[in-house]
C-alpha positions, 0 to 999 in steps of 0.5 A: 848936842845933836845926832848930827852934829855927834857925828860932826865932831866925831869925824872930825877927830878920827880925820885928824889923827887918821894914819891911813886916809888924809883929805885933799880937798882941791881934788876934782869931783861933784859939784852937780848932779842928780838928786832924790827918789826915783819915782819907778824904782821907789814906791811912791806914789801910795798914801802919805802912811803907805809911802813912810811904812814903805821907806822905813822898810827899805831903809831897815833893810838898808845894809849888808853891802859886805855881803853882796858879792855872795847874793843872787842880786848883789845891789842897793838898786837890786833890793829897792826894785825887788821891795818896791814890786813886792809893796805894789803887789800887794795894793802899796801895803807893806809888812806892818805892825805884828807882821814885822816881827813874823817876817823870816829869813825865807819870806824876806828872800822870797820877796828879794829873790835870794837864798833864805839859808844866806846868813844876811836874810836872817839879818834882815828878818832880825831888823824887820822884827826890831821895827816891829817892836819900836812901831809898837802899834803906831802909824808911821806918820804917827812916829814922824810927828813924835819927832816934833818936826826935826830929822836929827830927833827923828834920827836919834828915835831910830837910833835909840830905839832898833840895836841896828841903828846904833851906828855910834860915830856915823849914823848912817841908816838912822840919817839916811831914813830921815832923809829919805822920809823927806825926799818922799814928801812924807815927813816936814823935818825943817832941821833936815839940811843939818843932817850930814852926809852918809857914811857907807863904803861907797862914799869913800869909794867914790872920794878915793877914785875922785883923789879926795881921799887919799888911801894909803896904798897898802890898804888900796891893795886890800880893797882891790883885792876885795879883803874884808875890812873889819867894821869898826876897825881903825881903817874902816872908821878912817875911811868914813870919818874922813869921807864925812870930815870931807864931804862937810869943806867940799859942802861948804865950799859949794854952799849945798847941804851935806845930803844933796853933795850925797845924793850927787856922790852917790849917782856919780859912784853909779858910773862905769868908772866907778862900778868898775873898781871895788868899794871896801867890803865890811860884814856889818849890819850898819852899811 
């Protein structure tokens, strides 16, 4: 069985027996939107080898949305602008090789502009240390081609090899990176349509304000209130598992892969509306 057709079956069973979501999938929401990189947040405009170094850096350092509350500059978009300015400075030559594993909490928050003594600028050097050891010398176009052409391949790689990929169940970061090699015109994953969506706290957020996910109220409350949810708890894993089941009827419905139907959910969730509702907060290292 693929990787992503593991998270399909997965999903599918933690929706069926869910106590706390259910799915409703008549409820309105994206059905077009706005879809890939964009171009001036993201480094991409360097070679082929220097734009897939670049996004496997920024997808290892790709989670901690538990924790952004507590950051200087507590956002996905914060942390992009401030790596990608970081890889121009130096010529679009990013960390690489044994500079990986040499990366510390204080050079990583000196690059994001955050407090190196925050618990998550050790994760981060911690993940950046794990790509270090599973680059082990490799180009990184050398390790897209280890993956024979197939995104969920390259996903497994990633997820078998770095502990902070092994997002049992979901997969999101080992996904998303696939993804986003692709977007950046860096990787001919021909497979990459069968990738499903990615599960975070924000694509749950987004379905729920849209009546997609249908939250018990009792756990709303608790989201409101900005509690954290514990990762891999059972509501935790509802709430992505069904966002995943959904979002595999609502991509159907439409005929668009699961990764565009995330690209359009996820700029949706970058409205006013959105932003001015809390997503669920989960201390993990997965999202």
């Amino acid at each position: 069985m693929s990787l992503p057709d593991e998270v399909r079956r997965h999903c599918a069973e933690v929706a069926r027996t869910a106590r706390s979501v259910r799915i409703d999938l008549d409820a309105s929401t994206a059905t077009s939107g706005v879809a890939g990189l964009n171009a001036e947040q993201h480094f991409l405009e360097g070679s082929p080898e220097q734009v897939a170094r670049y996004v496997l850096i920024l997808d290892t350092i790709n989670f901690g949305s538990g924790w952004f509350p507590t950051l200087r500059h507590g956002s996905t978009e914060a942390m992009t602008e401030r790596l990608t300015a970081f890889v121009r400075g130096r010529g679009g030559a990013p960390w690489w090789g044994a500079e990986l594993g040499a990366v510390d909490a204080a050079a990583i928050a000196d690059v994001l502009d955050e407090d190196p003594a925050h618990p998550l600028m050790a994760l981060f050097a911690e993940g950046l240390a794990q790509l270090g050891a599973f680059v082990d010398g490799r180009d990184a176009l050398d390790m897209i081609a280890a993956a024979d052409g197939s995104a969920a391949r390259f996903a497994a790689q990633l997820a078998d090899g770095m502990a902070f990929f092994q997002d049992v169940g979901f997969f999101k970061r080992a996904q998303i990176t696939a993804n986003d090699l692709v977007l950046a015109g860096v990787a001919p994953f021909e497979d990459v349509d069968e990738l499903t969506v990615f599960a975070d706290n924000f694509l749950p957020h987004v379905l729920r304000l849209d009546g997609v996910l249908v939250v018990d109220d009792a756990l709303v409350a608790r989201i409101d209130r900005g509690e954290l949810l514990e990762p891999g708890g059972v509501e935790e894993r509802e709430l992505r598992a069904c966002a995943v089941h959904a979002c595999e009827g609502l991509a159907a419905r439409l005929d668009v892969p699961p990764r565009l139907l995330d690209n359009w959910l996820w700029n949706r969730g970058c409205e006013p509306a959105y932003l001015a509702r809390p997503a669920h907060l989960a201390r993990t290292v997965f999202y």
